[in-house]
C-alpha positions in Angstrom: -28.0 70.4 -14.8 -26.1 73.6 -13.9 -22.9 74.0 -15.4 -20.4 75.1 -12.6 -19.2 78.5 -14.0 -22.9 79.5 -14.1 -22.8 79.1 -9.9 -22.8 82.8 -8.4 -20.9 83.1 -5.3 -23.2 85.6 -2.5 -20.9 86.9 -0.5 -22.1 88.3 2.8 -18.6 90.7 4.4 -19.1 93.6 6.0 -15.0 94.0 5.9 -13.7 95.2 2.8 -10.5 94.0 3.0 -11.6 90.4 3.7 -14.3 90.8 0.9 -11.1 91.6 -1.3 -9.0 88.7 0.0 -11.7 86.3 -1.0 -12.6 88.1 -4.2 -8.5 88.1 -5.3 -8.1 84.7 -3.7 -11.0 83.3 -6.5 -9.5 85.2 -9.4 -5.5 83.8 -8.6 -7.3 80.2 -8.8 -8.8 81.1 -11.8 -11.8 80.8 -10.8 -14.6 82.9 -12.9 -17.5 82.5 -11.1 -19.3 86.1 -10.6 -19.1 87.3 -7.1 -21.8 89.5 -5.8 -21.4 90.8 -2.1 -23.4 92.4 0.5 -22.2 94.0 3.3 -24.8 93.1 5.4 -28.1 90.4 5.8 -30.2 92.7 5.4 -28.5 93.7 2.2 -28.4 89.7 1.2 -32.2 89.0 1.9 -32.9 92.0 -0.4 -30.5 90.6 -3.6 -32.3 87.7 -2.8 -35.7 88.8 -2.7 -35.4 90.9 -5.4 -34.0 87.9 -7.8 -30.6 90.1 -8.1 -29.0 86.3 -7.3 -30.6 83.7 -9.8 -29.7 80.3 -8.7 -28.0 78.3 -8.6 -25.9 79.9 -6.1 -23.4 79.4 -3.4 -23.6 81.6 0.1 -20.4 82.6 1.6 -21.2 84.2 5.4 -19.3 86.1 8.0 -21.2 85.9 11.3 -20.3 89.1 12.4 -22.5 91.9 10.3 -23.7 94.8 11.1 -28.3 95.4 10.9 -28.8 91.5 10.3 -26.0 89.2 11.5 -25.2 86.0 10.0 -27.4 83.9 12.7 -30.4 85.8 12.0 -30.0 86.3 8.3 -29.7 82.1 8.3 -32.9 82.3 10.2 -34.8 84.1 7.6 -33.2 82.5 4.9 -34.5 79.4 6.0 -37.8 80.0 6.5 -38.6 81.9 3.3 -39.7 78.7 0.8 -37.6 80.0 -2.4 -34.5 80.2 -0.6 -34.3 77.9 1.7 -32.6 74.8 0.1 -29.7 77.6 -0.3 -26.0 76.1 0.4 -24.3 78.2 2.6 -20.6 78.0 4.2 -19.2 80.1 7.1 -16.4 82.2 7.1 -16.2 84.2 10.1 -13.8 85.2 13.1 -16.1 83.9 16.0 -14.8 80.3 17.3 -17.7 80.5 19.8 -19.6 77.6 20.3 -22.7 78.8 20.2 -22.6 80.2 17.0 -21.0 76.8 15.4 -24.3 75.0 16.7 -26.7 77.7 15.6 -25.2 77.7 12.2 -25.7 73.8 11.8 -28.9 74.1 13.2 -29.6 76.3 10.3 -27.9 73.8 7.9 -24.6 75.2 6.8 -22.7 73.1 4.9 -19.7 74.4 6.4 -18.2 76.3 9.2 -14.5 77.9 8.9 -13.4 79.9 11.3 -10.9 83.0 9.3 -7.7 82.7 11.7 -7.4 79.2 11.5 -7.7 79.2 7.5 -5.3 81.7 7.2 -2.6 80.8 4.5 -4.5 78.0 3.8 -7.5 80.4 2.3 -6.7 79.1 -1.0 -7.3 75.7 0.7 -11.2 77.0 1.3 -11.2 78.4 -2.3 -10.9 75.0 -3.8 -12.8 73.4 -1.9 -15.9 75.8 -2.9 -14.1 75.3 -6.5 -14.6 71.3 -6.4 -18.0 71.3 -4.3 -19.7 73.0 -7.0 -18.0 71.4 -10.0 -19.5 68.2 -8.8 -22.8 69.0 -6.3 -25.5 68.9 -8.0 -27.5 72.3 -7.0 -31.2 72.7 -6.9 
């Protein structure tokens, strides 16, 4: 069994100053889980690939990248046989239905759309902070 502060956080942000929000929003909850981000999936699926990420690991997606979006890089994720039991949660701008289906059609675990967190980021934060104090991660 995993102990929780050895779960890596994959971030997947093409915008820096999200990709900051987040990373400052983990370290005021004193959370000290290592982040790694990639700006794109491309990027992701080549941390991955090359075993920069050693699991257990969380995923943390915006939807809205630039090479690979967050659709496709789901796709591949889930059909490459080492990484596809990966837990991965949404955080993106788009509200749009169809990409809320396609995500849960590639499993997420959750979708949270950024305007409507807002203020209550800190909210997602320990939610991610609980889920992987007490999941049990393959």
């Amino acid at each position: 069994m995993s102990n929780s502060k050895d779960i890596t956080l994959l971030l997947i942000e093409d915008d820096d100053v999200d990709a900051l929000t987040i990373e400052r929003s983990f370290s005021k909850q004193r959370i000290a889980n290592p982040i790694v981000r990639a700006v794109d999936g491309v990027q992701a699926l080549q941390l991955l690939n090359q075993n920069m990420i050693q699991k257990p690991y969380i995923i943390l997606l915006d939807l809205r990248l630039p090479k690979l979006g967050g659709v496709g890089f789901l796709e591949c994720l889930r059909k490459d046989p080492v990484h596809s039991d990966a837990v991965v949660f949404i955080l993106t701008t788009s509200e749009a239905k169809q990409d809320i289906e396609a995500s849960y059609k590639n499993n997420v675990a959750g979708y949270f759309v950024k305007g409507k967190v807002g203020e209550q980021f800190i909210g997602v934060v320990d939610m991610l902070d609980s889920y992987w104090k007490v999941v049990q991660l393959p």
